[in-house]
C-alpha positions in Angstrom: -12.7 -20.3 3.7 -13.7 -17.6 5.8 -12.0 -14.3 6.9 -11.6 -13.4 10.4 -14.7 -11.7 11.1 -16.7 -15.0 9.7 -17.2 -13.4 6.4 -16.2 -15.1 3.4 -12.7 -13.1 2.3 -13.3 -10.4 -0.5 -11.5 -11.1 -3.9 -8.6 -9.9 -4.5 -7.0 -8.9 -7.7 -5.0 -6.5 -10.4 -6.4 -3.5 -10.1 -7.1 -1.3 -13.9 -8.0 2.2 -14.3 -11.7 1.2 -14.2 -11.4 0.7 -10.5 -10.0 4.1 -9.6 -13.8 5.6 -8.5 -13.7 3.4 -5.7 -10.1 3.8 -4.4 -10.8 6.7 -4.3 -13.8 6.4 -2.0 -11.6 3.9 -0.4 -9.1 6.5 0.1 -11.3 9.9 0.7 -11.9 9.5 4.7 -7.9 8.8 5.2 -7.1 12.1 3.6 -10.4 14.1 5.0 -11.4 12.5 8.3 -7.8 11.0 9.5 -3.6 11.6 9.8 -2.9 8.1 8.3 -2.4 10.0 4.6 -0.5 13.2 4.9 -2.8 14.0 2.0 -4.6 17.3 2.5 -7.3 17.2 -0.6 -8.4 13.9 -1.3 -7.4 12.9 -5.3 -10.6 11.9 -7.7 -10.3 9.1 -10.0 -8.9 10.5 -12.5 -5.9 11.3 -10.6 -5.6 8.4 -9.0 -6.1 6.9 -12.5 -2.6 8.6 -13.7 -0.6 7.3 -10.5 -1.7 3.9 -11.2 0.0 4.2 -14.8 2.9 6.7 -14.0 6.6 5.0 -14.8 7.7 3.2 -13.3 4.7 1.0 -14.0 4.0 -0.4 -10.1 1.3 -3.0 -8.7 -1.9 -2.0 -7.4 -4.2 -4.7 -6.0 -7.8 -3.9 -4.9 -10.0 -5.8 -3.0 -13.9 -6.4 -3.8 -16.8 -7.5 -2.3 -20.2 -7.8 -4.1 -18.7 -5.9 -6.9 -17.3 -2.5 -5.0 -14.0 -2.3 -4.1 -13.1 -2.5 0.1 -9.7 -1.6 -0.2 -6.2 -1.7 -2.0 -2.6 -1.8 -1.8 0.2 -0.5 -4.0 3.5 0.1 -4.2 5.4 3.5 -5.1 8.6 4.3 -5.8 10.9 4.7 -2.3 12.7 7.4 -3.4 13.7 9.4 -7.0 17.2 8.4 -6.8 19.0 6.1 -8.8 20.4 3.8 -7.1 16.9 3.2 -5.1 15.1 1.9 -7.6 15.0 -1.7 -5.9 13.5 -0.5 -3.1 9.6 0.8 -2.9 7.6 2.2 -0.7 4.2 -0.2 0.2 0.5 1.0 1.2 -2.7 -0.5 2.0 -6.6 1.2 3.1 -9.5 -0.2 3.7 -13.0 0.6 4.4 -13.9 0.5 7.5 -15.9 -3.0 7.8 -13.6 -4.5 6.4 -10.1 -3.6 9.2 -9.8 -6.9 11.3 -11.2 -9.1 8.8 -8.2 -10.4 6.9 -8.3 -8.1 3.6 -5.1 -5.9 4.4 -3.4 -9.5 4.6 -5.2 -10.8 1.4 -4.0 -7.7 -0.4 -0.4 -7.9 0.6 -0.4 -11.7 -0.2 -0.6 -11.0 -3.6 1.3 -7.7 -3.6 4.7 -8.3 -2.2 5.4 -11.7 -3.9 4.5 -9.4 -7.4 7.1 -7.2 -6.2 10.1 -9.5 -5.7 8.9 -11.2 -8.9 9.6 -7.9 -10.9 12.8 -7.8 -9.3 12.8 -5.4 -6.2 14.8 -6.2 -3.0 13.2 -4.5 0.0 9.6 -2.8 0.5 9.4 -0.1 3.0 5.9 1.4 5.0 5.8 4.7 6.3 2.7 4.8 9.3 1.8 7.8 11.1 2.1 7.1 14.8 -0.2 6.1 16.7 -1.7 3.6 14.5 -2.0 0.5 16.2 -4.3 -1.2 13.5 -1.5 -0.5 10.4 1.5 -1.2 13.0 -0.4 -4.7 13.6 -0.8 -5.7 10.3 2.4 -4.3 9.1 4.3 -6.5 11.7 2.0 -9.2 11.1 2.9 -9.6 7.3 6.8 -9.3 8.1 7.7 -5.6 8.4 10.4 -4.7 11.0 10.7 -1.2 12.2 13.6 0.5 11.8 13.1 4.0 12.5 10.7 6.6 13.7 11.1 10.2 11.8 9.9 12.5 14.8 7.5 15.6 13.4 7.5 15.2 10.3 4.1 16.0 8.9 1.6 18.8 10.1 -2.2 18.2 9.7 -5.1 18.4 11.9 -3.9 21.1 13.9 -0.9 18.9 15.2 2.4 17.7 14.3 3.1 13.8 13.4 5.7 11.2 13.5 6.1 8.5 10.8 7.1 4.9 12.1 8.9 3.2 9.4 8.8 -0.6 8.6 11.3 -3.0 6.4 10.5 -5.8 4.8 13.4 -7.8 2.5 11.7 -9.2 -0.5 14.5 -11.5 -1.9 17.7 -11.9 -0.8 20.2 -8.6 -2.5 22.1 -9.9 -5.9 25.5 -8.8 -6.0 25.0 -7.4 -9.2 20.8 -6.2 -9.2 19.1 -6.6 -12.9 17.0 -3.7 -13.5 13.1 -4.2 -11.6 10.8 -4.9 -14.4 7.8 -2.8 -15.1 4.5 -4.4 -13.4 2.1 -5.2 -16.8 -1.0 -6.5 -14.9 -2.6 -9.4 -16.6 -5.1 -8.8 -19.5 
């Protein structure tokens, strides 16, 4: 099978401690070089290591090709409250050859169906506007927007607003059993 820029799709899988070098090269240029993080100084790998392993335990996927990882997605925790807990907040970078070719969508393949397995109800993205590329493939994986907050990061000089996107994962339960902790395979 092929991706959509005629490349053959990079493999996705669970992502372990071992891989947090190259998120965070993944990651660096979106917290140096762009708004899409509201980031300021870009995490190393050993931070990034401890987020992947804070409680709640949540997914992290990366994608690799030829050994490195391209890019990832995760999911956080929507908000510290309570009665939130079945909802979390979903993100997804890339390098830079691999936007277009189908990996964002590979990664959220495999990241939202682990989410609704371990019991969560609705995923949320928060985009900085303009972003036409994480709008696309946002909308293009299911996400609805629901809301724009207006200015309400500063960086680069500038003030931002944050577009933000639903997804339901499973239908609500009455009566919600507590989301199970994500224990990645092996």
């Amino acid at each position: 099978m092929e991706g959509v820029a005629g490349r053959t799709p990079a493999e996705v899988r669970p992502a372990d401690v071992a891989d947090a070098a190259g998120i965070a090269e993944v990651y660096r240029p979106y917290v140096t070089g762009s708004v899409a993080s509201f980031e300021t100084v870009a995490p190393d790998a050993a931070e990034l290591a401890r987020r992947m392993l804070a409680a709640p335990r949540l997914p992290w996927f990366v994608a690799c090709r030829d050994g490195a990882v391209v890019g990832y997605a995760y999911a956080g925790r929507h908000r510290s409250r309570a009665a939130y807990r079945w909802s979390v907040d979903c993100s997804v970078y890339l390098t830079a050859g691999e936007q277009g070719a189908g990996t964002g969508r590979a990664l959220y393949a495999r990241l939202l169906p682990e989410l609704a397995a371990l019991g969560h109800v609705t995923a949320f993205a928060g985009i900085a506007l303009p972003n036409p590329a994480s709008v696309g493939l946002h909308t293009a994986v299911g996400f609805t927007p629901v809301g724009v907050y207006r200015a309400a990061g500063f960086k680069a000089g500038r003030w931002h607003d944050v577009g933000w996107f639903q997804l339901p994962l499973r239908e609500p339960p009455p009566v919600p059993e507590e989301p199970a902790g994500w224990a990645p395979p092996g």
